[in-house]
C-alpha positions in Angstrom: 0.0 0.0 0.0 2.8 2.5 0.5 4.2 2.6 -2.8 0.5 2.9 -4.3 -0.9 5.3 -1.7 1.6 6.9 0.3 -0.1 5.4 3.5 2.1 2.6 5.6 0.7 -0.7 6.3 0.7 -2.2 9.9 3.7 -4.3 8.9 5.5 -1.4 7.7 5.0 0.7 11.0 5.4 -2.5 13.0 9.5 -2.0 12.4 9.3 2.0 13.3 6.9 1.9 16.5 9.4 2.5 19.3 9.7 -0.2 22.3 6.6 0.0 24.6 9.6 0.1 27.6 11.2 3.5 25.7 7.4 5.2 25.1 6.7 4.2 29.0 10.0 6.6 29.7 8.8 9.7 28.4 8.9 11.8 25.2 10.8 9.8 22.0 11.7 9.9 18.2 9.5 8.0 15.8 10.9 8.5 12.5 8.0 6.9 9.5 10.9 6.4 7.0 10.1 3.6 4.5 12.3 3.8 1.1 15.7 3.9 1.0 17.1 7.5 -0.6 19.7 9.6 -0.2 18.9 11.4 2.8 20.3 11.9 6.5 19.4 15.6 7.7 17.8 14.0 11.2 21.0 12.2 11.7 23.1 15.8 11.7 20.3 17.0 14.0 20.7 14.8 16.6 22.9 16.1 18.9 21.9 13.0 21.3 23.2 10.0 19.1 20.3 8.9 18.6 19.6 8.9 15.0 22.7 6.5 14.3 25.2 7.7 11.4 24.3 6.0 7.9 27.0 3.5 6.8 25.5 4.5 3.3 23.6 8.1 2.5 20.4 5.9 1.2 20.2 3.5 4.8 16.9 4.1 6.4 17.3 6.0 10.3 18.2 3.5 13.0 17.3 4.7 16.3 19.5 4.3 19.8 16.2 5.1 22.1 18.5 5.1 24.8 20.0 7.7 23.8 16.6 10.0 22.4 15.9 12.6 24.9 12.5 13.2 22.9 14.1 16.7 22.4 12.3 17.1 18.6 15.8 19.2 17.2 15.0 16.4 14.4 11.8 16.8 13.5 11.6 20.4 11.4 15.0 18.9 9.9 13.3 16.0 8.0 12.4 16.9 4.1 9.8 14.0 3.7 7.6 15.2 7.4 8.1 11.8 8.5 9.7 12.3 12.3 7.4 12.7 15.3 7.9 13.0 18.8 5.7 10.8 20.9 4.8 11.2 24.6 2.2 8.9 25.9 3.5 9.8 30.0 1.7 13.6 29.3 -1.1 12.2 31.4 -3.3 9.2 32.1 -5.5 10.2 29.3 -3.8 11.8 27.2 -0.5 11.6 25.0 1.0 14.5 23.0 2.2 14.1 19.2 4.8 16.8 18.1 4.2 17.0 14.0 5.9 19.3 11.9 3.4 21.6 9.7 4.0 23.3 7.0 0.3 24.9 6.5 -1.2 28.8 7.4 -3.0 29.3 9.7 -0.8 28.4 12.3 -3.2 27.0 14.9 -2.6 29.1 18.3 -1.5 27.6 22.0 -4.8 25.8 23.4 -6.8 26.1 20.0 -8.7 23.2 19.4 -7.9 21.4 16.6 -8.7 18.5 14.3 -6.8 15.4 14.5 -6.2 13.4 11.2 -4.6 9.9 10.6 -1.8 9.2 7.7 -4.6 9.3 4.9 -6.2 12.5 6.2 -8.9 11.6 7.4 -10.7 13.2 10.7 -10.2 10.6 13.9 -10.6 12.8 16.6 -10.4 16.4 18.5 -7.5 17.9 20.1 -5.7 20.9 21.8 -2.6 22.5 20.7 0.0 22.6 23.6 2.9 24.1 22.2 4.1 25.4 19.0 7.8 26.0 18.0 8.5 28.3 15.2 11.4 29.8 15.7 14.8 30.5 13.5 15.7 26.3 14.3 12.8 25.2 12.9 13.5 27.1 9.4 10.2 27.6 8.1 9.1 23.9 9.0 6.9 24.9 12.8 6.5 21.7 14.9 3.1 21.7 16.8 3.2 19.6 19.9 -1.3 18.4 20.3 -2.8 16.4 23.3 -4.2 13.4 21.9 -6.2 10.3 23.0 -3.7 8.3 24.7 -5.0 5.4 22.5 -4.4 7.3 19.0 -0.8 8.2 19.8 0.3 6.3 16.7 -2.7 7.1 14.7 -2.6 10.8 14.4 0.1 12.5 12.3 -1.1 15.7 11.4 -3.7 18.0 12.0 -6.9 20.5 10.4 -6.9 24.5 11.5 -10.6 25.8 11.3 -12.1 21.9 10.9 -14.8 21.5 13.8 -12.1 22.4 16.3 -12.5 25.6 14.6 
């Protein structure tokens, strides 16, 4: 389905989904990185070691989640908007999703938001908790939204001015 659709199959996410040990720990990397191109800006992010240096320009990311402080310095970095920073300790309820976004409006701090899965489509409602736009992020804001603990994998981007209004 990825090559025909753009969207990753279950099996395909199966080998990026971080450890259920590492998500327990706190905030951490989950780079969606299928194809093998030529292509390692998150790796000269990371100032962790976390993203692991390429033996060859077209490897996929390898992740040391030992070493991933869930910092995000990775996530604006990535040409192909496929690293996210997921925290599922925010609260028993709740985890928080850091996305980049590339679209205008920007949403606000506690605006209410639509959340979307990889094809788009509307799974839930959510509130903005933190947006970082600054010189770093070089055009590319990250949005950090509360999420249904349970969709944490599920939603990877989000709809300004959608019911959330």
């Amino acid at each position: 389905m990825l090559l025909q659709n753009g969207i990753p199959t279950t099996e395909d996410l199966e080998t990026r989904i971080p450890p259920k040990e590492r998500l327990a720990k706190g905030p951490v990397v989950m780079i969606e990185c299928f194809q093998e191109i030529p292509c390692n800006p998150c790796n000269t992010a990371c100032k962790q070691g976390a993203i692991q240096e390429f033996k060859d320009i077209n490897d996929k990311p390898e992740i040391d989640y030992d070493n991933c402080t869930g910092c995000g310095l990775c996530v604006s970095k990535c040409p192909g908007l496929a690293i996210f920073i997921i925290d599922e300790t925010y609260s028993d309820k709740e985890a928080t999703v850091s996305l980049p976004y590339e679209f205008l409006p920007l949403p606000k701090e506690g605006q209410e938001v639509d959340l979307l899965d990889r094809g788009g489509n509307k799974v839930s409602q959510g509130k903005v908790v933190k947006i970082r736009n600054g010189k770093y992020e070089d055009r590319t804001p990250v949005i950090t939204v509360a999420v249904p603990k349970e969709l944490s994998m599920v939603v990877r981007n989000i709809r300004v001015g959608g019911d959330g209004k």
